[in-house]
C-alpha positions in Angstrom: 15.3 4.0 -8.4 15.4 0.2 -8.9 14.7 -0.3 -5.3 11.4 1.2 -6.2 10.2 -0.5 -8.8 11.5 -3.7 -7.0 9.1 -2.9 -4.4 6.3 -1.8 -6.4 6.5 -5.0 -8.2 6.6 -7.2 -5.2 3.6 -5.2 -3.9 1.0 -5.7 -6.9 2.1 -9.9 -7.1 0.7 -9.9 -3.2 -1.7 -7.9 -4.0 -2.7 -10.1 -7.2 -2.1 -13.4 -4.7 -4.5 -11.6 -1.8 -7.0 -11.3 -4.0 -7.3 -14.7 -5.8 -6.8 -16.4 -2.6 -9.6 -14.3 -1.1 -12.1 -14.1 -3.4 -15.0 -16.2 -2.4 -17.6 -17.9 -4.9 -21.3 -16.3 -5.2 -22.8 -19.0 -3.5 -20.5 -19.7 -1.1 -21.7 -18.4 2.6 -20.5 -15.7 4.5 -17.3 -16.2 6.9 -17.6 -17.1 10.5 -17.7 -14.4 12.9 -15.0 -15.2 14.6 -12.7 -15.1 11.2 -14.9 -11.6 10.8 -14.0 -10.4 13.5 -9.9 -11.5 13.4 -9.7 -9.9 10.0 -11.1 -6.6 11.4 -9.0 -6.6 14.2 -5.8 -7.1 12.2 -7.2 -4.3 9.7 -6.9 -1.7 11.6 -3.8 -3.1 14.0 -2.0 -2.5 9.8 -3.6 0.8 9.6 -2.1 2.1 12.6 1.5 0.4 12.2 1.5 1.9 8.5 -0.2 5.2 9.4 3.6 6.9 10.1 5.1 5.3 6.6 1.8 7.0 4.7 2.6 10.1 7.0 6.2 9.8 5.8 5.5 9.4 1.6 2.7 12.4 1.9 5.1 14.5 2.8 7.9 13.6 0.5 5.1 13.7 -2.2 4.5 17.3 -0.6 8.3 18.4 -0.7 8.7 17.2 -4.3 6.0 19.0 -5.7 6.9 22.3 -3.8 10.5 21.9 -4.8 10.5 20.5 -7.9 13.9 22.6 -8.9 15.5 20.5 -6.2 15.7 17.1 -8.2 17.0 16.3 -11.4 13.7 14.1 -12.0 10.9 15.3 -9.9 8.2 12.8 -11.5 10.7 9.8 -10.5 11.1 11.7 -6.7 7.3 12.0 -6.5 6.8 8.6 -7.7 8.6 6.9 -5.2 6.9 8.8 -2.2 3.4 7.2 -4.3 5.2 3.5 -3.9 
């Protein structure tokens, strides 16, 4: 269970870092197309190298809350599919 909230923590700090590094001033111009263009092409390369790990945590999500008489803490099972 520590291994999950390691993870979850180390996943909202980059998330907290992508998004001040990343957030652009009002008045600032748009980005270059070619930096448009790069950052929609590695957006959806990481949606389809992540798309089996989201397949994989759906279904234990699914399997927890069908068998919930299975675990001896199905909130804490279901939780770590959701992280």
């Amino acid at each position: 269970m520590t291994e999950v909230f390691f993870v979850f923590t180390i996943q909202c700090v980059l998330l907290y870092t992508l998004f001040i590094e990343t957030g652009l001033p009002e008045d600032s111009e748009p980005p270059d197309i070619k930096i448009s263009l790069t950052r929609l092409f590695t957006g959806l390369m990481m949606q389809i190298k992540m798309e089996p790990e989201l397949k994989h945590a759906l279904n234990k999500m699914k399997y927890v809350l069908n068998h919930p008489w299975k675990f001896e803490y199905p909130c804490g099972a279901a939780l770590s599919g959701l992280f």
